[in-house]
C-alpha angles and dihedrals in degrees: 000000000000115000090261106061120090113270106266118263090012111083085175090058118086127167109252098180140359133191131196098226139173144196131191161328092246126171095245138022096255100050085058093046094048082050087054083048098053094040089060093042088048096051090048092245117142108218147015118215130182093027111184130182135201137195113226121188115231104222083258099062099255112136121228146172136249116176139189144163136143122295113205131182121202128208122212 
């Protein structure tokens, strides 16, 4: 699905914006994630789609998380 398309099994649905977002570093997957979450939800979008994550190493050789994917808001 691009941004673009209508949303599957809702012809009434279209994509009316999308945004390339991110969130982190956390220091686990999930607490970046749950940052991506509450960025979208902040910004009143509906979804996030293509979500990556990456594993990035502190100078001190903790690992943490960065996250980002498309969030994309539909119209009826």
């Amino acid at each position: 699905m691009s941004t673009t398309d209508t949303v599957p099994n809702y012809r009434n649905k279209v994509a009316s914006r999308s945004e390339v977002t991110w969130a982190g570093p956390g220091t686990t997957m999930m607490s970046a994630y749950r940052g991506l979450e509450k960025w979208t939800r902040e910004h009143n979008y509906d979804a996030l789609l293509g979500v990556r994550f990456i594993m990035c190493a502190k100078p001190d050789g903790e690992i943490a998380y960065m996250v980002y994917g498309t969030a994309v808001a539909w119209e009826y």
